[in-house]
mmCIF file as Biopython writes it, N, C-alpha, C and O atoms, coordinates in Angstrom:
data_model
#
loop_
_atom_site.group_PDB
_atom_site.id
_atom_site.type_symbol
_atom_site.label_atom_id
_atom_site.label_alt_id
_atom_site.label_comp_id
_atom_site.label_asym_id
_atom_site.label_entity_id
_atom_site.label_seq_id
_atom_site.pdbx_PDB_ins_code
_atom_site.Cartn_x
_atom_site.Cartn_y
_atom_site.Cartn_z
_atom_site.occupancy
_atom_site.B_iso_or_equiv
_atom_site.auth_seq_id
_atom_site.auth_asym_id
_atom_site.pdbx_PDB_model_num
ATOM 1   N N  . UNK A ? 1  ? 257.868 102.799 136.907 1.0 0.0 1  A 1 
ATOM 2   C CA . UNK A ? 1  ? 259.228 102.823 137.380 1.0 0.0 1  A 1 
ATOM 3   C C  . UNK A ? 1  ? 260.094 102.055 136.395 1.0 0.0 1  A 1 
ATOM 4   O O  . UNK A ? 1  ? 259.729 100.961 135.966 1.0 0.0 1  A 1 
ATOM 5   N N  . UNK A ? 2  ? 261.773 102.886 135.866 1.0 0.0 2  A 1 
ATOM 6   C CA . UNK A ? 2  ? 262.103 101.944 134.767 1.0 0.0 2  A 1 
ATOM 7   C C  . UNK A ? 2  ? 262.660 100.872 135.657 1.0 0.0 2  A 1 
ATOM 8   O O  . UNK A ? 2  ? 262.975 101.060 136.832 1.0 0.0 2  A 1 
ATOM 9   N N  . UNK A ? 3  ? 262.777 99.531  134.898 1.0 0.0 3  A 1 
ATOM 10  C CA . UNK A ? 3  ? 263.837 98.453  135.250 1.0 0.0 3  A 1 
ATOM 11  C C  . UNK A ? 3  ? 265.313 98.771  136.014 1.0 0.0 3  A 1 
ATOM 12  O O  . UNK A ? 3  ? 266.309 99.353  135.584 1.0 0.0 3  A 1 
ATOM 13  N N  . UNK A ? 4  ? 265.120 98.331  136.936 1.0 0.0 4  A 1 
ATOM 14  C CA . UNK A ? 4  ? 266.489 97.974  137.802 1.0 0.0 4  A 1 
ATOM 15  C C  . UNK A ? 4  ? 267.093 96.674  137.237 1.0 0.0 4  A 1 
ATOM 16  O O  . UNK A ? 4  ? 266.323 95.917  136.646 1.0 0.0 4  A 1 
ATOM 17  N N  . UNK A ? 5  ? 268.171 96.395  137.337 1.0 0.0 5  A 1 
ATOM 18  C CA . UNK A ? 5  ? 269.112 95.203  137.343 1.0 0.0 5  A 1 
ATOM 19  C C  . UNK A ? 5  ? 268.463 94.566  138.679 1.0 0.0 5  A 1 
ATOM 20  O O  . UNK A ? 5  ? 268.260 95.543  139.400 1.0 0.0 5  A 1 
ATOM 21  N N  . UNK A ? 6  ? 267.878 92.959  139.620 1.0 0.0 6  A 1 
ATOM 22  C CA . UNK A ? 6  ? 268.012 92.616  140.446 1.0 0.0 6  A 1 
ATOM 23  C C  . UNK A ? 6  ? 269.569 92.010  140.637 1.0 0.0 6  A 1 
ATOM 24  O O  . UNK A ? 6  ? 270.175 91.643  139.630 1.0 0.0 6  A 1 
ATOM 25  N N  . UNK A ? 7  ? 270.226 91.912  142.029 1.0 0.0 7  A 1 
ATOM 26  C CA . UNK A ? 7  ? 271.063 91.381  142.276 1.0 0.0 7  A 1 
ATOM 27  C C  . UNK A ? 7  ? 270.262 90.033  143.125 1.0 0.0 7  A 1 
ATOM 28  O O  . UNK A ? 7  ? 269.131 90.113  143.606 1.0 0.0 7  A 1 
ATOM 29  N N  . UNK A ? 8  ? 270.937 89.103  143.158 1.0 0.0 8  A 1 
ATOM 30  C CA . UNK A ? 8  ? 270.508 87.621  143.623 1.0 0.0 8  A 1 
ATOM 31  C C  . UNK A ? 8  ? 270.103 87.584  145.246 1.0 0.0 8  A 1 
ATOM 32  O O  . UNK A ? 8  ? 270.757 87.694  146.283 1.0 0.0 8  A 1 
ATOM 33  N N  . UNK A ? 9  ? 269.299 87.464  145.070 1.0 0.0 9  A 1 
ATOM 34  C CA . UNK A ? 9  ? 269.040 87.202  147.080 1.0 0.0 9  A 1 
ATOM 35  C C  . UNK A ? 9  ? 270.372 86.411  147.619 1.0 0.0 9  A 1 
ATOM 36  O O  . UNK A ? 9  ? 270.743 85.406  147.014 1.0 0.0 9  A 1 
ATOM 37  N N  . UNK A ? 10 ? 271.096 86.894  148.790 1.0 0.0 10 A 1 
ATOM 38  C CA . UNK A ? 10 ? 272.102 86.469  149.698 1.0 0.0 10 A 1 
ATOM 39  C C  . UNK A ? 10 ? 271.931 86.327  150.466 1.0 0.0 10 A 1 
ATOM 40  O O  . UNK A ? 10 ? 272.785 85.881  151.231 1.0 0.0 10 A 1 
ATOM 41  N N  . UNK A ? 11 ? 270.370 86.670  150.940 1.0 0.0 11 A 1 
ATOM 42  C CA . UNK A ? 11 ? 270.283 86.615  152.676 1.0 0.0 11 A 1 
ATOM 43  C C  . UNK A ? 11 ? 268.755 85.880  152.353 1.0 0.0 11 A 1 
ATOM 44  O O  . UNK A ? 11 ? 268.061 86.036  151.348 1.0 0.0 11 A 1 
ATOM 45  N N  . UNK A ? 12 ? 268.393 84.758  153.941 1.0 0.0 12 A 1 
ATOM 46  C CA . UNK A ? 12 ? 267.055 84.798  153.464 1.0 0.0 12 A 1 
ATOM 47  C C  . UNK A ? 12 ? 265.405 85.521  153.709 1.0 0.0 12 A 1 
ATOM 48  O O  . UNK A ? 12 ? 264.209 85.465  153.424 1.0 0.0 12 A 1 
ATOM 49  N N  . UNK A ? 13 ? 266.586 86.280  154.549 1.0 0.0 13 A 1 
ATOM 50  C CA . UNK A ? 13 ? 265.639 87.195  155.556 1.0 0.0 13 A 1 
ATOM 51  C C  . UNK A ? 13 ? 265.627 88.729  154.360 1.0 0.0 13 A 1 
ATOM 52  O O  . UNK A ? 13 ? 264.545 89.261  154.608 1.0 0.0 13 A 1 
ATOM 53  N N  . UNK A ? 14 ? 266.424 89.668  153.135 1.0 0.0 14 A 1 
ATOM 54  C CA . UNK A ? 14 ? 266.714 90.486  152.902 1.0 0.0 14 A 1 
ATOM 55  C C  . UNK A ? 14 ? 265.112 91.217  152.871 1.0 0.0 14 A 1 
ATOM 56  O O  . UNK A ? 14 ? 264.003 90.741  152.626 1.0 0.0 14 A 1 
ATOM 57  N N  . UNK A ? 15 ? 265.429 92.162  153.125 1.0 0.0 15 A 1 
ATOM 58  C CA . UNK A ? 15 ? 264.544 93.277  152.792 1.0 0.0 15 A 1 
ATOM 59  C C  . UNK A ? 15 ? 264.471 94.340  151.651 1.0 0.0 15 A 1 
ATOM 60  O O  . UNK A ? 15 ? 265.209 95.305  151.852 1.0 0.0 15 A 1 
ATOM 61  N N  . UNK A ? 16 ? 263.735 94.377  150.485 1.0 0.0 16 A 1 
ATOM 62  C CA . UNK A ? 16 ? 264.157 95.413  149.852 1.0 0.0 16 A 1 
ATOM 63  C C  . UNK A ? 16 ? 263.891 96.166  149.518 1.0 0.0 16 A 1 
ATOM 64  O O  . UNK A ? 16 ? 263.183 95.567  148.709 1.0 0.0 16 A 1 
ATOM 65  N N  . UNK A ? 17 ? 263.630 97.663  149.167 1.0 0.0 17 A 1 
ATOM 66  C CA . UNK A ? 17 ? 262.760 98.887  148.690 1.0 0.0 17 A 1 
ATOM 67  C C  . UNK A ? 17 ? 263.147 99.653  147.269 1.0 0.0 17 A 1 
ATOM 68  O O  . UNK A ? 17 ? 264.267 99.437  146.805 1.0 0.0 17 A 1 
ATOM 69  N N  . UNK A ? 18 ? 262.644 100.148 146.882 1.0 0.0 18 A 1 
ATOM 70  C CA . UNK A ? 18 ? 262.839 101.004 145.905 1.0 0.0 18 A 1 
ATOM 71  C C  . UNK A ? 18 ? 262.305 102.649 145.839 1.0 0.0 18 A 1 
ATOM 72  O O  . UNK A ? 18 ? 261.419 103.009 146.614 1.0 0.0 18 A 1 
ATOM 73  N N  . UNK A ? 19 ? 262.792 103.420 145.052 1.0 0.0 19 A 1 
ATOM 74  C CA . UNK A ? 19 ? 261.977 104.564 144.651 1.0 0.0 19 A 1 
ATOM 75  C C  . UNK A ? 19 ? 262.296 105.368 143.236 1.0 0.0 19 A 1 
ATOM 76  O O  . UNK A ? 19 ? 263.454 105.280 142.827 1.0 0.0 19 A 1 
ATOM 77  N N  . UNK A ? 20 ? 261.424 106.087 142.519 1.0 0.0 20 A 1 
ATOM 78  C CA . UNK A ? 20 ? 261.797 106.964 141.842 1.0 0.0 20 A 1 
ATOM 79  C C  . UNK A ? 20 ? 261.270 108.544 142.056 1.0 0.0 20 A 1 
ATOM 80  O O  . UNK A ? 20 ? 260.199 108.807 142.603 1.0 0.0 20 A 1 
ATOM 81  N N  . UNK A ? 21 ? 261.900 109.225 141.702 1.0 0.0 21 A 1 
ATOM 82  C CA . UNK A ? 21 ? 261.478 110.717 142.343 1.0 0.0 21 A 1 
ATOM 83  C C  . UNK A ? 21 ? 261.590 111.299 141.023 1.0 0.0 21 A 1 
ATOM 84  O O  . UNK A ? 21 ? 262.481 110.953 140.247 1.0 0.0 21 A 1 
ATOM 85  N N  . UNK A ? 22 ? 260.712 112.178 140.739 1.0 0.0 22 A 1 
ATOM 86  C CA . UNK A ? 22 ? 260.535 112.776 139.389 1.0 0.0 22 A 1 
ATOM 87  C C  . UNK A ? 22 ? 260.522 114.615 139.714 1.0 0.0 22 A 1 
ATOM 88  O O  . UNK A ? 22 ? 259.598 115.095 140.370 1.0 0.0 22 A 1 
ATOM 89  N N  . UNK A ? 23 ? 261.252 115.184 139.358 1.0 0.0 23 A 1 
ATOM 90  C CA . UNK A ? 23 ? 261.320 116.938 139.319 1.0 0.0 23 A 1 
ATOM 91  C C  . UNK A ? 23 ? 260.963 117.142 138.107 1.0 0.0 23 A 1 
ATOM 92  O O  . UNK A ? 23 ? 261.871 117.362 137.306 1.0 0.0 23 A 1 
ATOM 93  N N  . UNK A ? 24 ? 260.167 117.137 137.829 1.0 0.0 24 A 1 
ATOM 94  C CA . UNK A ? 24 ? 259.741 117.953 136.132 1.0 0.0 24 A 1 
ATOM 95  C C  . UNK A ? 24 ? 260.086 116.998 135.179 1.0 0.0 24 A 1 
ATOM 96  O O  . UNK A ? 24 ? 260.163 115.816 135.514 1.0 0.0 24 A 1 
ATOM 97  N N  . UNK A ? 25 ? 260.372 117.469 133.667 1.0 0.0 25 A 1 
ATOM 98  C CA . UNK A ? 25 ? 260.582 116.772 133.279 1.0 0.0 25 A 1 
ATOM 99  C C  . UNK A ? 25 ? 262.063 116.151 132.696 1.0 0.0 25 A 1 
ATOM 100 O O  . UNK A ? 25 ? 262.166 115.343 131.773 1.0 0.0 25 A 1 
ATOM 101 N N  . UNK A ? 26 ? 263.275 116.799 133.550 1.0 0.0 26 A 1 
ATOM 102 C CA . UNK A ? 26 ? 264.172 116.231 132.991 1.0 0.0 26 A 1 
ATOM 103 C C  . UNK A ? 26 ? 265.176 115.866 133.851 1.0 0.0 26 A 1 
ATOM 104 O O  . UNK A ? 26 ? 266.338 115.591 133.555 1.0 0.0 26 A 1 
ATOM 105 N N  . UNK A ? 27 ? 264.598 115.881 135.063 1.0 0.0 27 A 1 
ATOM 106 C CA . UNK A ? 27 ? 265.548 115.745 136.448 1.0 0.0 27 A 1 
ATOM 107 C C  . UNK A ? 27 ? 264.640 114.301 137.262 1.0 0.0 27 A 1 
ATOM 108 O O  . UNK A ? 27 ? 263.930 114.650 138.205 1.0 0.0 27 A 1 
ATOM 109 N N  . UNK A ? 28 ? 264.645 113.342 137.056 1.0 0.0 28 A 1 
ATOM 110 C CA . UNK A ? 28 ? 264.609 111.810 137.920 1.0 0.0 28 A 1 
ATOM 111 C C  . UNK A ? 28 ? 266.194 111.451 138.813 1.0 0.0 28 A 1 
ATOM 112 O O  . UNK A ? 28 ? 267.390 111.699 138.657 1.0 0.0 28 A 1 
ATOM 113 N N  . UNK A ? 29 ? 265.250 110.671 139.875 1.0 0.0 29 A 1 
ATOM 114 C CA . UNK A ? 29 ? 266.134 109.989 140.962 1.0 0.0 29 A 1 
ATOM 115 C C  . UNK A ? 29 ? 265.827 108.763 140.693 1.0 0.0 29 A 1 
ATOM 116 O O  . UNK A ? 29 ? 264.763 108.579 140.101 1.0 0.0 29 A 1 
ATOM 117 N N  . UNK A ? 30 ? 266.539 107.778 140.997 1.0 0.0 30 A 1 
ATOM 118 C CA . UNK A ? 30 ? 266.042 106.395 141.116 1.0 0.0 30 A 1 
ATOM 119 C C  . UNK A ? 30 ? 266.807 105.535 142.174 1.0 0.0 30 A 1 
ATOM 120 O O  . UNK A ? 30 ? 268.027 105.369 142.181 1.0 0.0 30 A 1 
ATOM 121 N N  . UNK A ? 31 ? 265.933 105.024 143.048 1.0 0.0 31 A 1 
ATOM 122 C CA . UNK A ? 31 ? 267.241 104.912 144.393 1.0 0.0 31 A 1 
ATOM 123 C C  . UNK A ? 31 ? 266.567 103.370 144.553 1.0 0.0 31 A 1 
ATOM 124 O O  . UNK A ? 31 ? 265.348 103.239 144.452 1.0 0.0 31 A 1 
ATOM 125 N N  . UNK A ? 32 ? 267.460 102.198 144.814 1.0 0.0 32 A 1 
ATOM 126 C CA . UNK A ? 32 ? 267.156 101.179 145.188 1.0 0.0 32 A 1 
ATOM 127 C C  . UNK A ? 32 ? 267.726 100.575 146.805 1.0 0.0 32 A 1 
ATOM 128 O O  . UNK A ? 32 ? 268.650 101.341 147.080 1.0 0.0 32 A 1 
ATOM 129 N N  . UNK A ? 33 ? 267.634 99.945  147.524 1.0 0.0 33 A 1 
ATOM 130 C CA . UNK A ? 33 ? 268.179 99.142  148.527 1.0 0.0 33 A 1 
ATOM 131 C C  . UNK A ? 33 ? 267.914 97.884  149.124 1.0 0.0 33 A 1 
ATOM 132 O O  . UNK A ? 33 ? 266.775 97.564  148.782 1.0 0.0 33 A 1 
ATOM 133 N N  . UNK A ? 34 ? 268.517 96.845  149.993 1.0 0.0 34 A 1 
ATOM 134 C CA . UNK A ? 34 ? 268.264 96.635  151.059 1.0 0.0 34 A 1 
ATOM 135 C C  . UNK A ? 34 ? 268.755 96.408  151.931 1.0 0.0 34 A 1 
ATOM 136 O O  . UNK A ? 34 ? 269.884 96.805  152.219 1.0 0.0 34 A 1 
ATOM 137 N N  . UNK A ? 35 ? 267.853 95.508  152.791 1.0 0.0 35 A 1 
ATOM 138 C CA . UNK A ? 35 ? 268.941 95.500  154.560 1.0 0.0 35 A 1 
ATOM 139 C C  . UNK A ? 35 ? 268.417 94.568  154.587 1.0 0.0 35 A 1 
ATOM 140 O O  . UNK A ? 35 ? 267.746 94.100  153.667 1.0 0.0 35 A 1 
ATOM 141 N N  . UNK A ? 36 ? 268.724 93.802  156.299 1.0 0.0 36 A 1 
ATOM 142 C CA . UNK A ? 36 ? 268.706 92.654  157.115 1.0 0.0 36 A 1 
ATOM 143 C C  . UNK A ? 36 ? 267.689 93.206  158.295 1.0 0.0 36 A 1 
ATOM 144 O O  . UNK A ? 36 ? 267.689 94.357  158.731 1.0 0.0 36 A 1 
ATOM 145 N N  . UNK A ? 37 ? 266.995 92.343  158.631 1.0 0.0 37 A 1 
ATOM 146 C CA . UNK A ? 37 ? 266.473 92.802  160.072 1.0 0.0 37 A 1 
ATOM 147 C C  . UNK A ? 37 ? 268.008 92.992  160.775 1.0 0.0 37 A 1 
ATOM 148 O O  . UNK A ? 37 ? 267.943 94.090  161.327 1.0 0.0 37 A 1 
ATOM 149 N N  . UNK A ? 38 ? 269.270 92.461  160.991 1.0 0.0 38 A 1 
ATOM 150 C CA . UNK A ? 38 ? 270.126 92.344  161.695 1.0 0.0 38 A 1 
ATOM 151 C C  . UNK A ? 38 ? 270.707 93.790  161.573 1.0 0.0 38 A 1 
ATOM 152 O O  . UNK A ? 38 ? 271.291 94.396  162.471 1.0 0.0 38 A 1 
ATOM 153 N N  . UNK A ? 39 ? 270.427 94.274  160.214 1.0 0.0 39 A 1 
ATOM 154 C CA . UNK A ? 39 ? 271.265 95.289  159.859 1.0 0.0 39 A 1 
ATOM 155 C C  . UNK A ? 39 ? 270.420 96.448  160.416 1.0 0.0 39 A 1 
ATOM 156 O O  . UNK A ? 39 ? 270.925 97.458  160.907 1.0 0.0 39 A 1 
ATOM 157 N N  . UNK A ? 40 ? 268.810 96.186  160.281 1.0 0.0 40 A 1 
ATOM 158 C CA . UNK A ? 40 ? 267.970 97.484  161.023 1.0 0.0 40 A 1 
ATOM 159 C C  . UNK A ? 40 ? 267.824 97.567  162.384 1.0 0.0 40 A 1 
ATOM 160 O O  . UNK A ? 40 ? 267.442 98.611  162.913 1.0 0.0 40 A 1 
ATOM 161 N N  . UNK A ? 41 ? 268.173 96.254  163.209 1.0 0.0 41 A 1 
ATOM 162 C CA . UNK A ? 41 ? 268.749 96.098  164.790 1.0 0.0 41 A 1 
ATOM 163 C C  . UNK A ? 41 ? 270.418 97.244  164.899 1.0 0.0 41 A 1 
ATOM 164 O O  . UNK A ? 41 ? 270.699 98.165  165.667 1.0 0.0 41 A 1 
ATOM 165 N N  . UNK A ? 42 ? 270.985 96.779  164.056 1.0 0.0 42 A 1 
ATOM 166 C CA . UNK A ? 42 ? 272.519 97.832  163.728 1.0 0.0 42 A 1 
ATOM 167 C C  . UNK A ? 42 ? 272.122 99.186  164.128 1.0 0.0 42 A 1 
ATOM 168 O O  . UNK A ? 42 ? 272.322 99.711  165.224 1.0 0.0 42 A 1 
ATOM 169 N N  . UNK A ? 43 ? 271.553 99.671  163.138 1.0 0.0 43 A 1 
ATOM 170 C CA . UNK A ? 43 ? 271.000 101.394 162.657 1.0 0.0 43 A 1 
ATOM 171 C C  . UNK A ? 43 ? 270.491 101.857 163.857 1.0 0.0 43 A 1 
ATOM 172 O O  . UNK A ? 43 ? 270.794 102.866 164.493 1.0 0.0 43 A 1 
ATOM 173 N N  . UNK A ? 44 ? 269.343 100.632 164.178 1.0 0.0 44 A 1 
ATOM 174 C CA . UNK A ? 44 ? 268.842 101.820 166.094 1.0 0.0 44 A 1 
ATOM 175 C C  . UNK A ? 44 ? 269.551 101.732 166.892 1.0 0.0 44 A 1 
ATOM 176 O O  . UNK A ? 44 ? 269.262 102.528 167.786 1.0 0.0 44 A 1 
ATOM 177 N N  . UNK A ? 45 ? 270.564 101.057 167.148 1.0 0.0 45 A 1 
ATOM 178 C CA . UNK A ? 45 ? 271.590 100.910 168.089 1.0 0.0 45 A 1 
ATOM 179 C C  . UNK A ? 45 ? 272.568 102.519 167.724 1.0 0.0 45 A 1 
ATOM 180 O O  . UNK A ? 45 ? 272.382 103.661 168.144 1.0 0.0 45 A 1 
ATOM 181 N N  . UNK A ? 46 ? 273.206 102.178 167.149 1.0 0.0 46 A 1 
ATOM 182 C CA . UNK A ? 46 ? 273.858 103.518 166.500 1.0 0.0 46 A 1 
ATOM 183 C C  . UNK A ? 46 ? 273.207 104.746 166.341 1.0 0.0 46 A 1 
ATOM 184 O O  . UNK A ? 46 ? 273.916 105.748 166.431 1.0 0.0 46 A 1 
ATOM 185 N N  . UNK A ? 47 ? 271.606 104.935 166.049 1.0 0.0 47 A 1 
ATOM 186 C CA . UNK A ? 47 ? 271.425 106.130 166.231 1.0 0.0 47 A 1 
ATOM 187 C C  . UNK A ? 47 ? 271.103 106.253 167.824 1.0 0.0 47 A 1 
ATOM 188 O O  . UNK A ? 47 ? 271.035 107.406 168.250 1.0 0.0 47 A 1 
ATOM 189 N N  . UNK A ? 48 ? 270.919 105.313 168.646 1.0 0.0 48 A 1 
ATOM 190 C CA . UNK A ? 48 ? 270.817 106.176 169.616 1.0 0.0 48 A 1 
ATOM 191 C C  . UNK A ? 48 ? 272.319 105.826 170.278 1.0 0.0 48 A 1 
ATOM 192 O O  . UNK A ? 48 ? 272.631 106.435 171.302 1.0 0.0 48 A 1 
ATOM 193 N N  . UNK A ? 49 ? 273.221 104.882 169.723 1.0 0.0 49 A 1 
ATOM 194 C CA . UNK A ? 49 ? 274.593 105.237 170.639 1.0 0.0 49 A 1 
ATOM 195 C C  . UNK A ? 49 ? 275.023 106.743 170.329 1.0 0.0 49 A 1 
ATOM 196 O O  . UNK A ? 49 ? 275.890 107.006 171.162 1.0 0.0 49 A 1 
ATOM 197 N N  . UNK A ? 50 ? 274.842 107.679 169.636 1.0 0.0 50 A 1 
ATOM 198 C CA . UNK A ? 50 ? 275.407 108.548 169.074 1.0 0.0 50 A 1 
ATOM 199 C C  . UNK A ? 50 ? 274.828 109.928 169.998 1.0 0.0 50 A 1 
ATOM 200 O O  . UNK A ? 50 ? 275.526 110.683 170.675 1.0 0.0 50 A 1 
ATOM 201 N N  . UNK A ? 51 ? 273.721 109.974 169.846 1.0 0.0 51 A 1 
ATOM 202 C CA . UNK A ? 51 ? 273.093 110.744 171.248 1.0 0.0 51 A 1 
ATOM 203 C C  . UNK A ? 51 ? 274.005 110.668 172.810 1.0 0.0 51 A 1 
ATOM 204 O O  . UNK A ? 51 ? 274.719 111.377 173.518 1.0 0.0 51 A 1 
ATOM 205 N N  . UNK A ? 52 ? 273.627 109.781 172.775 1.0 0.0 52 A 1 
ATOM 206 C CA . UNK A ? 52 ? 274.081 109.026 174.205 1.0 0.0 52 A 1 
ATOM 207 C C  . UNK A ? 52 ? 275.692 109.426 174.400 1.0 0.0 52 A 1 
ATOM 208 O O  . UNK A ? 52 ? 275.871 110.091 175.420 1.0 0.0 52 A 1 
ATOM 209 N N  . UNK A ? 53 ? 276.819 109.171 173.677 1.0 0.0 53 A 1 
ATOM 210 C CA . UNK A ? 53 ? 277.945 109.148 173.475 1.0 0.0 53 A 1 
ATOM 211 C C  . UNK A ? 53 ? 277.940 111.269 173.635 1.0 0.0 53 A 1 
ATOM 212 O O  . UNK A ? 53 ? 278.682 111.848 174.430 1.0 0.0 53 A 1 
ATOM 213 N N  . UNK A ? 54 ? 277.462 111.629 173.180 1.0 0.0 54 A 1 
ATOM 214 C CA . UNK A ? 54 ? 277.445 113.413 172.839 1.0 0.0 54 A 1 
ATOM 215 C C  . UNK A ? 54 ? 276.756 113.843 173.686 1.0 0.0 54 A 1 
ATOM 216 O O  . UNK A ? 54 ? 276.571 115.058 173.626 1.0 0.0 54 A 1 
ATOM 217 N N  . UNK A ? 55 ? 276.187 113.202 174.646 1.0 0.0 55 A 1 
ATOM 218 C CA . UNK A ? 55 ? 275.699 113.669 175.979 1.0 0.0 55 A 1 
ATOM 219 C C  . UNK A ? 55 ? 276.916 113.783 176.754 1.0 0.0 55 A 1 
ATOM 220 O O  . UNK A ? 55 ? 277.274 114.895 177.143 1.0 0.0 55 A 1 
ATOM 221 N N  . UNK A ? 56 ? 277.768 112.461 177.088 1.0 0.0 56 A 1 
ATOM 222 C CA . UNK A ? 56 ? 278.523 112.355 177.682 1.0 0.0 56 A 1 
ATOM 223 C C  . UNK A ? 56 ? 279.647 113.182 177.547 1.0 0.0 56 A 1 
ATOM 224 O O  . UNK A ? 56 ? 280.336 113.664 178.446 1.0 0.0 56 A 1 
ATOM 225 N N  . UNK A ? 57 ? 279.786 113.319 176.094 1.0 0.0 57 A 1 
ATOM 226 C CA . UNK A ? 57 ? 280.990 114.581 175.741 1.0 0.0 57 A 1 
ATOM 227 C C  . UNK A ? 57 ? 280.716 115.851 176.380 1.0 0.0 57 A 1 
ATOM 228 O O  . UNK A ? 57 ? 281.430 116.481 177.160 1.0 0.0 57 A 1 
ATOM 229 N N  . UNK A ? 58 ? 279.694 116.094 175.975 1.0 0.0 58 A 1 
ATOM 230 C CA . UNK A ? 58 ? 279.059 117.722 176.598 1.0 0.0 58 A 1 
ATOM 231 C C  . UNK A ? 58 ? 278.872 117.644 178.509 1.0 0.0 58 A 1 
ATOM 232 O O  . UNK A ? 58 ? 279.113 118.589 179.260 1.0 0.0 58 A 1 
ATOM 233 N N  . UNK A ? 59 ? 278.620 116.921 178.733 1.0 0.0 59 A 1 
ATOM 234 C CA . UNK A ? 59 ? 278.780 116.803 180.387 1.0 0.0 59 A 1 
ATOM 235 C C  . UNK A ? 59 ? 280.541 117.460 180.636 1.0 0.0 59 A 1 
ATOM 236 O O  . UNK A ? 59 ? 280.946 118.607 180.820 1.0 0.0 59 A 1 
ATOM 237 N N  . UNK A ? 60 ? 281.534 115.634 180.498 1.0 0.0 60 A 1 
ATOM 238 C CA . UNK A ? 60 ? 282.368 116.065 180.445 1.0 0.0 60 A 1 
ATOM 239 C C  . UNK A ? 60 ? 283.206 117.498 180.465 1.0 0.0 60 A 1 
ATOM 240 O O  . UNK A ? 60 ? 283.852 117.846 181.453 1.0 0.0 60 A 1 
ATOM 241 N N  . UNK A ? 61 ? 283.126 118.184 179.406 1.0 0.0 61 A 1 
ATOM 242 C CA . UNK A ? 61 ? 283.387 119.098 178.481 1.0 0.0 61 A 1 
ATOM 243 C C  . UNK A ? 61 ? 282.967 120.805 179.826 1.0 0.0 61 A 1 
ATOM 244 O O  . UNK A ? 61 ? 283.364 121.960 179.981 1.0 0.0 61 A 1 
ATOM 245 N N  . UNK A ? 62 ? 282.104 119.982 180.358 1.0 0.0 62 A 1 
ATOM 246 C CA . UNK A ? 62 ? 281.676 121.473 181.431 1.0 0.0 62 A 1 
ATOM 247 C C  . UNK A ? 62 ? 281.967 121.286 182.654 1.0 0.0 62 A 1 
ATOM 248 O O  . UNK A ? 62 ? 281.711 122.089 183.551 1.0 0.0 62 A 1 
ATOM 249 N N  . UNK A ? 63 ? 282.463 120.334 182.777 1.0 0.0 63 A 1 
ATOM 250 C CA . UNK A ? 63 ? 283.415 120.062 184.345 1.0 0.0 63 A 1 
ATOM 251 C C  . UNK A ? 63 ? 284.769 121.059 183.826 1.0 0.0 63 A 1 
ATOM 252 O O  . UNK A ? 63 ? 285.741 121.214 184.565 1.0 0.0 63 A 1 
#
């Protein structure tokens, strides 16, 4: 995997991942991130407020 730049830890909890994805030979991805446990508490909240919220629309919606 080539070298990433690190940015400085800000959190002391951070989490971080990487990847590279290779298509043949002249097409690469290279994807870096991270998060917070606080921030992956965020994400399941939101994916399931979003369900939940579009239930309620579609109920609604057939009255």
């Amino acid at each position: 995997m080539k070298s990433v730049t690190e940015d400085p830890i800000t959190h002391p909890e951070v989490i971080r991942g990487g990847f590279e994805l290779r298509l043949g030979e002249k097409i690469s991805f290279i994807g870096q991130g991270r998060i917070t446990p606080a921030g992956i508490v965020s994400a399941g909240i939101i994916t399931v407020a979003i369900p939940v919220a579009t239930t309620a629309l579609v109920r609604a919606a057939r009255r």
